[in-house]
N, C-alpha and C positions, 0 to 999 in steps of 0.2 A: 098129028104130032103134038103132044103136051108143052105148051111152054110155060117154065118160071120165071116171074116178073120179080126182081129183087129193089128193094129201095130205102134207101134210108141212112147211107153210108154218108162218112165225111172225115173232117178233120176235128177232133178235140182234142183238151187237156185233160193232163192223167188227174183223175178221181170226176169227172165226167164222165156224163152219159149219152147215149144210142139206141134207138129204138130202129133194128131192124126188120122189114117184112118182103113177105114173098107171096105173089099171087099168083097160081097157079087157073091155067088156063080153058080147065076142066074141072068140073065136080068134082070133090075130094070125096064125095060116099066110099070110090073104087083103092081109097086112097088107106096103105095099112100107117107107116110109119112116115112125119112128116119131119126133117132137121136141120142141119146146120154141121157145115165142116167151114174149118177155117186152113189158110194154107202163105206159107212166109214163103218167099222166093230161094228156090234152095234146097228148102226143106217139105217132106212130107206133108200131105193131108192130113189134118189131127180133126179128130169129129168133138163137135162143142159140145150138141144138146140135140135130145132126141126126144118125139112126143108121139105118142102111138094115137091108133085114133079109140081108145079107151081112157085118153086124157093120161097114161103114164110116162114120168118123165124120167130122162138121165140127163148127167150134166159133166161133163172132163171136171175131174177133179181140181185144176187149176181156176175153173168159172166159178164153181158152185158158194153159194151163198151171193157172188153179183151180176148172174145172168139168169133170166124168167125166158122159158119160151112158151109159147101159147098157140093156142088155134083155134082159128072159126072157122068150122067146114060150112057156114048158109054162105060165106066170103067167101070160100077156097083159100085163104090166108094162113099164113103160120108167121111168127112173131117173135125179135128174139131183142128182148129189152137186156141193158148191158148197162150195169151204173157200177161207179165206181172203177173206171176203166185205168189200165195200167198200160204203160208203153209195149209191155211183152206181149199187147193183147192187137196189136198193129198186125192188120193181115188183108188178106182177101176173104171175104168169108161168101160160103156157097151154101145155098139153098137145095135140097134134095128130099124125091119122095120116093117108096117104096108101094108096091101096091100090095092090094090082099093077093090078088092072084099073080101066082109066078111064072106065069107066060110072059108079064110085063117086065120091059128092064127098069132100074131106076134111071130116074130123069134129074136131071141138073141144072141150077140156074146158072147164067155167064157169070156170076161172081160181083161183088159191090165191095170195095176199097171201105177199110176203118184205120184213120190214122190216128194213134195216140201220141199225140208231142206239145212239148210245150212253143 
């Protein structure tokens, strides 16, 4: 069983930043797409940023220009740096990877709490 290790969550002020990561529990070689969905109590899963393992990235139009996410597959890590954080950006956010092969399901992290407030 694959687990995702998530860390980095907390409390900050808006235009503050977060650097979250996620280790995942297995070599990432087998690993296609590594990302990030964030999710408000209520409401939908909304997907932040996504990083294939060819280094290509997306980003929710609401992130893009103050969220970077990144990956070291010798780590098994994916990374998801957040500056310039806004209150609307208050969520749970989750960790998820896809693999090359589609026999695999995607696997999910428990989720890490990001509060933006003053």
């Amino acid at each position: 069983q694959v687990q995702l290790v998530e860390s980095g969550g907390g409390l900050v002020q808006p235009g503050g930043s977060l650097k979250l990561s996620c280790t995942a529990s297995v070599s990432t070689i087998g690993i296609d797409v590594m990302g990030w969905y964030r999710q408000v109590r209520g409401k939908e899963r909304e997907l932040v940023a996504t990083i294939t393992r060819g280094d290509t990235t997306n980003y929710a139009d609401s992130v893009k220009g103050r969220f970077t996410i990144s990956r070291e597959n010798a780590k098994n890590t994916v990374d998801l740096q957040m500056n310039n954080l806004k209150t609307d950006d208050t969520a749970v956010y989750y960790c998820f990877v896809d693999w090359v092969s589609a026999r695999f399901p995607r696997f999910w992290g428990k989720g890490n709490l990001v509060t933006v407030s003053s």
